[in-house]
N, C-alpha and C positions, 0 to 999 in steps of 0.2 A: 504494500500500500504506500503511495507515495503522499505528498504535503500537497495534490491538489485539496479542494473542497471535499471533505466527507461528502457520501450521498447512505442512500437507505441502501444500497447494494452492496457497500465497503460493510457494513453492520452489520446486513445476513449472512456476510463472507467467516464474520467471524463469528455469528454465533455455530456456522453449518462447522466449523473447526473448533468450538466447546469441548473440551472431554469433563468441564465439570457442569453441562448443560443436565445431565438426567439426576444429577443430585438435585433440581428443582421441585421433581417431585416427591424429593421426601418432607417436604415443608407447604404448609396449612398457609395459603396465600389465599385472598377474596378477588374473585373476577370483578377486573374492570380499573385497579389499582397497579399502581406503577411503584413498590417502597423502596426510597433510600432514606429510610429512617433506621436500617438495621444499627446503626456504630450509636445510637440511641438508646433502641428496644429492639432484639431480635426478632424474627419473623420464627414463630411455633411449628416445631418439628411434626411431621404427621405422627410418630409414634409417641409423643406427650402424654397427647389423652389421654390413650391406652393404659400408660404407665400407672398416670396420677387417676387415675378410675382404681388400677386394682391396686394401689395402695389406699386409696381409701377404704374403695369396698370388700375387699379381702384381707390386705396386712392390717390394716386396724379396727375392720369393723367384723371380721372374723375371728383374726389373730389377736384384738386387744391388745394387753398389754406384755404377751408372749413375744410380740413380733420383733421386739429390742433384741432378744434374741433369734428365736426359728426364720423370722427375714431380713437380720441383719443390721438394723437400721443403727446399733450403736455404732459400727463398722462403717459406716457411708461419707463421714467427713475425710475420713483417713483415705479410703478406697477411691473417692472422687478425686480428692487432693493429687494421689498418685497417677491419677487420668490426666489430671489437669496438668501434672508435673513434664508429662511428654509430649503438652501440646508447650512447652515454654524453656523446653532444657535443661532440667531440673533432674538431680536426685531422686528416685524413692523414697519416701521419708523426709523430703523436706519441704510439701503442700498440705495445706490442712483448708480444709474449706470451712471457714466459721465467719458467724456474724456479717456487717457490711463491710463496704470499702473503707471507709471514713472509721468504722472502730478497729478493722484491722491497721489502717494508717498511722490514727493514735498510738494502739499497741507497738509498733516494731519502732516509731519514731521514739517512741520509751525507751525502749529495747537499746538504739541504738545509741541515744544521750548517757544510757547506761554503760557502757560499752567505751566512751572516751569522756570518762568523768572528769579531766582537767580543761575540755574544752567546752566552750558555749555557743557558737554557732550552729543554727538550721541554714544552709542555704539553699534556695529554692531559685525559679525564673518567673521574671516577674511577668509574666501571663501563664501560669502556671495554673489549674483547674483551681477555682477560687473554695472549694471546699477541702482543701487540701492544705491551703494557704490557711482558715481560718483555726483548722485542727491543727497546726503549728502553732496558731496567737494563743490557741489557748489552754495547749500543754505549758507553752512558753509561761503564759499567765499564772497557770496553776503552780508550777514549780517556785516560779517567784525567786530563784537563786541564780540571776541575771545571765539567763538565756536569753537570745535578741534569735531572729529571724530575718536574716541577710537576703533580699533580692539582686539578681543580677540578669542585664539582656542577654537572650541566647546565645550569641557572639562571644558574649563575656563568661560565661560561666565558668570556664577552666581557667580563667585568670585572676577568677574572684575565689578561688577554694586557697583557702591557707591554713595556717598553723593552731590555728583558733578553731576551725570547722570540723564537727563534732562529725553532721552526716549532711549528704549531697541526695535533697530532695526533689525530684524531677519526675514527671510525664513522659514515658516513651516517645507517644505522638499527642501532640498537641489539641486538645479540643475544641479549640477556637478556628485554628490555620487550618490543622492536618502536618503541619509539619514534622519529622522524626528525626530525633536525638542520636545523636552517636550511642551508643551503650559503651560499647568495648571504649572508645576515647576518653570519654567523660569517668567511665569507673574505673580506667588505669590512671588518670591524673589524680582522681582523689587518694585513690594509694597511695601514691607517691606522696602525697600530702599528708598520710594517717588516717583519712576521713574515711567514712563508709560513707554507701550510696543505699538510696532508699529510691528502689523505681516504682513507678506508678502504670500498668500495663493494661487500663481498662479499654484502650483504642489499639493495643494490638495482639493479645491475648487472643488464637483463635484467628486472626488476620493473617497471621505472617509468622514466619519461623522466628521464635525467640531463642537465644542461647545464652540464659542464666545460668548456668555453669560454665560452659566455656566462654563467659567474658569477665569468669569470677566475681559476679553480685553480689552483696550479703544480702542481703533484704530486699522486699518485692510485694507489692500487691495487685489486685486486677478484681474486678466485678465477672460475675454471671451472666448477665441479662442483656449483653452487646452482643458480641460474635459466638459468645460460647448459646446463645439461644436456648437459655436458661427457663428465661420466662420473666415477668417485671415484679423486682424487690427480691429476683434471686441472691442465693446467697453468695457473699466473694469469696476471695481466697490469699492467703499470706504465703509470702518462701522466706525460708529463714536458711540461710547456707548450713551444712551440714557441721562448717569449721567453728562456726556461731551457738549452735543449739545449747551447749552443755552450760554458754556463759551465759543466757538469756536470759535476763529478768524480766518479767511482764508487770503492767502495772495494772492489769485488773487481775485476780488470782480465783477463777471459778474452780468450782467441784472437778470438772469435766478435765481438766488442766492436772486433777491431783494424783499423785504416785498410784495411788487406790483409792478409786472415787467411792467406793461402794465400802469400803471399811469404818468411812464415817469418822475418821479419825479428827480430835478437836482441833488442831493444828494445820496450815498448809504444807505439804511434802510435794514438790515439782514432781509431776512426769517425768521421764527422759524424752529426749527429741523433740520432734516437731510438736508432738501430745501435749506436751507443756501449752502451747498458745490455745491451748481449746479453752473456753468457759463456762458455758452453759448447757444446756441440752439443745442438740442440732436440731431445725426445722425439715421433720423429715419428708414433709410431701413437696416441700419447696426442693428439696436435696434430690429428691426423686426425679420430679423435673430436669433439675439440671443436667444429670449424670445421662439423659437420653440426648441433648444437644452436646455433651463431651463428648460422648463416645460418635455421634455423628460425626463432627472435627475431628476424632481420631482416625474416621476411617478415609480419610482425603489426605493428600499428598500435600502439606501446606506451603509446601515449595509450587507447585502448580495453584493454589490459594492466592499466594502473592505475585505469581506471574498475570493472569488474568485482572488481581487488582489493579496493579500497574495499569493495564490495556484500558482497562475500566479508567479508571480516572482521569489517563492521556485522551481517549477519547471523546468522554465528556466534556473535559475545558475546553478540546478543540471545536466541537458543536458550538458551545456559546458562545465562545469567541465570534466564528463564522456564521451563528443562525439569527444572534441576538441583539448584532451591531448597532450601535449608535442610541443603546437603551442606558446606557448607562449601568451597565454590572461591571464587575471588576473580578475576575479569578485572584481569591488572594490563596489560595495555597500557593504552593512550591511549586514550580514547574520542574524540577529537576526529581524524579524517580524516587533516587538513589534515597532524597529525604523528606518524600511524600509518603503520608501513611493511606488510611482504605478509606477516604472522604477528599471531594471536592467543593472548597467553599467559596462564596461568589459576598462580595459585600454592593449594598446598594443601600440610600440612606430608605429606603422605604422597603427594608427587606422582610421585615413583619409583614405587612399587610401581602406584600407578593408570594410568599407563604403562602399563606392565609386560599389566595387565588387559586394557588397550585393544589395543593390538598382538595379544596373544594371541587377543583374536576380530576382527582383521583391521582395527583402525582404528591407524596408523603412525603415531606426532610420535614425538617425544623430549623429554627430560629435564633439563631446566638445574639445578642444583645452588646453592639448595641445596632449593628449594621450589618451580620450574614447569614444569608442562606445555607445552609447546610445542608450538604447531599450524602450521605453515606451509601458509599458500593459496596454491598455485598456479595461475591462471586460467587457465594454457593447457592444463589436464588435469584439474581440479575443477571439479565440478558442482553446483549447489544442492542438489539432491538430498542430494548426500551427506554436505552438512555436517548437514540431518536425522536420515539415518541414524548418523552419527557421535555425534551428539550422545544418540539413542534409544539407542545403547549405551554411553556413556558415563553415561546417568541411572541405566541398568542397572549399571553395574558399580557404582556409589554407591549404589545402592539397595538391592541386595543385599549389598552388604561383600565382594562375590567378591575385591576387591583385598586383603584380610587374607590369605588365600592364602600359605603358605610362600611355596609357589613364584616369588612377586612379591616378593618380600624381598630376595634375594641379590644385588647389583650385579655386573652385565657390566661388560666393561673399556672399551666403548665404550656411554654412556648418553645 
C-alpha cells in the first residue's frame, strides 16, 4: 500500500489478510455499533455469560459455601494472577489479582517508600493519569515525614531521577496522548540512581507484549476491565519482583495476606510471596469474569496483537487527516509507532459534544477533558472496515455541524 489516499478497497485489503479477524466472534458486540471504546471498557467475551451464570447458579447457589473449596474460588486471585503474569513477562508467583488499580497503586507505592527509607521523592510525569497522581498526595499527606511528589515533562524524566528519588512512578502509555514510555530506559536509569520504578500498565496490559522481567521492574500494576475484557469494576492486579517479595511491607495488613489466614491467630504473620499483598476476601464472580477475557488474550499471539495495533492506529490518523480536512481536528498522539500505544487521539476545542455526535449514530470512544477524542483500537474485535466507516461518519458529523446540537452540549457524569 502506498501514501496515495486511502480508499475503502486498501481497508478490505487488509481486513481479507486479518488472521486475528475470527477472534471477532468470540466477543458479544450489538449490531449496528462501531466501539473504540475498548482501552476504556472492554467489549464482553461470548463465553462471560456462561461462566458468571454457572458460578452463580451452581458454584454458589448449589455449592454454597463448599465452593471456596470443591471450585476453587480461594485459588482464583493466585491462579489468574499467574495468567495474567504471561500476558506481561512476569514470574509465576509474582501477580496477585486483588482489589482496584488505585489501592493496588497505594499498596506497592508503600511498599516501595519502604524499601528506600532515606529517601523522599515520588516522581511521576506530569500528565500522568491524575488518579495516580492524587494516590501519591495523599500517601504523601498521610505519612507527613516530608515526602514531596516531584513532576517532570516526558522528555525530562531520566534527568529528573536523582539521589533523593525513592521510586519512578509512570504510565506505560499514556491516557490522554497514547503515547509509550521507554520501560527498559527509564527502569535502567532509575537503577542506576537506587530508585525503583513503579509502572502503571492499564493501557497496555493485554495490548502489546510487556516484558517485566526482562526489563527488571520491581513493581507494577494494571486494571481488568481495558484489554484484558474483564468486564466494568473488574478487579486489577499488582507484580511485585520476585527479588522484592521477602522485603515487602504493605501498609494495609488483611487476613487474606496472613501466614495462616484460617488459624485466626491475634497477631499479623506475613504470607510468603506475592500472598503477602492479598487483603480481603476476593470478589469471586467478578474474578470469574475476568479469568474468561485472560485466558482469551492468552490464546493470541500478542506479538501479532501489536502488529495489527500499529496498522490500526497508522490507519486511522491517516483517514482523518485525509477525510476530515479543514474541520479543525488535530491527531495528537504520536505519529511514530515505535511510541504509540493501542488509541488514536484527535483534540478539537468542541470535542465533547462531537463525541456526543459520534456515539449517537453508533460510533463509541470517549472524551478526555479538556479537548480529545479518544479512539481506542482494539485488534481482537476491530476491523479495517470500520475504522472507514467511523471515520465517513465522523467527516459527517463535521461537515454538517450536527455536533452544535443542544443535545451534545450537556455533560454526562461519566464522559
Amino acid at each position: 500500500m502506498d501514501h496515495a489516499r486511502l480508499t475503502r478497497a486498501d481497508l478490505d485489503a487488509l481486513d481479507a489478510g486479518d488472521k486475528l479477524a475470527p477472534v471477532r466472534d468470540k466477543f458479544s458486540l450489538p449490531e449496528g455499533v462501531i466501539y473504540l471504546d475498548g482501552n476504556s471498557l472492554g467489549a464482553m467475551p461470548v463465553a462471560t455469560a456462561g461462566r458468571v451464570a454457572d458460578v452463580v447458579a451452581r458454584e454458589w447457589g448449589q455449592g454454597l459455601i463448599r465452593s471456596w473449596n470443591e471450585a476453587g474460588w480461594m485459588d482464583l486471585p493466585g491462579r489468574v494472577g499467574d495468567k495474567i503474569a504471561g500476558l506481561v513477562g512476569a514470574a509465576p508467583g509474582s501477580v496477585m489479582v486483588a482489589d482496584s488499580t488505585s489501592v493496588n497503586l497505594f499498596k506497592l507505592l508503600s511498599v516501595a517508600l519502604f524499601l528506600r527509607p532515606g529517601r523522599k521523592a515520588i516522581l511521576s510525569e506530569a500528565g500522568n493519569f491524575p488518579t495516580d497522581l492524587y494516590v501519591a498526595e495523599g500517601l504523601r499527606d498521610l505519612l507527613d515525614a516530608g515526602h514531596r511528589l516531584e513532576m517532570a515533562a516526558t522528555a525530562d524524566i531520566v534527568g529528573a531521577i536523582g539521589p533523593d528519588t525513592a521510586v519512578v512512578m509512570l504510565t506505560h502509555v499514556n491516557f490522554h496522548t497514547g503515547r509509550m514510555l521507554d520501560m527498559g530506559a527509564i527502569t535502567r536509569a532509575a537503577h542506576a540512581q537506587g530508585a525503583l520504578v513503579l509502572w502503571d500498565l492499564a493501557h497496555s496490559a493485554g495490548a502489546m507484549p510487556v516484558d517485566l522481567a526482562g526489563h527488571d521492574v520491581d513493581l507494577a500494576v494494571g486494571c481488568g476491565y481495558k484489554y484484558l475484557n474483564g468486564g466494568p469494576g473488574a478487579p486489577a492486579f499488582l507484580y511485585v519482583a520476585p527479588r522484592l517479595q521477602a522485603d515487602a511491607r504493605y501498609p494495609i495488613t488483611g487476613w487474606l495476606g496472613h501466614a495462616a489466614p484460617f488459624a485466626f491467630e491475634a497477631g499479623y504473620r506475613p504470607a510468603s510471596g506475592i500472598q503477602r499483598a492479598m487483603v480481603g476476601t476476593p470478589p469471586v464472580v467478578s474474578l470469574a469474569a475476568l479469568e474468561v477475557g485472560v485466558d482469551l488474550a492468552l490464546s493470541i499471539d500478542l506479538a501479532d496483537v501489536r502488529a495489527k495495533s500499529v496498522l490500526l492506529t497508522e490507519m486511522f490518523a491517516r483517514l482523518i487527516v485525509e477525510r476530515c480536512a479543514g474541520h479543525g481536528l488535530v491527531v495528537a498522539s504520536p505519529a511514530d509507532a515505535a511510541v504509540r500505544g493501542s488509541q488514536v487521539c484527535v483534540a478539537h476545542p468542541e470535542a465533547y459534544a462531537i463525541m456526543q455526535a459520534l456515539i449517537a449514530r453508533g460510533v463509541i470512544g470517549d472524551f478526555r477533558a479538556p479537548d480529545i477524542l479518544r479512539f481506542g483500537m482494539t485488534p481482537l474485535y476491530l476491523g479495517f472496515g470500520d475504522l472507514w466507516d467511523a471515520v465517513t461518519i465522523l467527516a459527517d458529523v463535521m461537515a454538517t455541524g450536527v455536533w452544535r446540537d443542544a443535545a451534545y452540549q450537556t455533560r454526562a457524569k461519566v464522559t
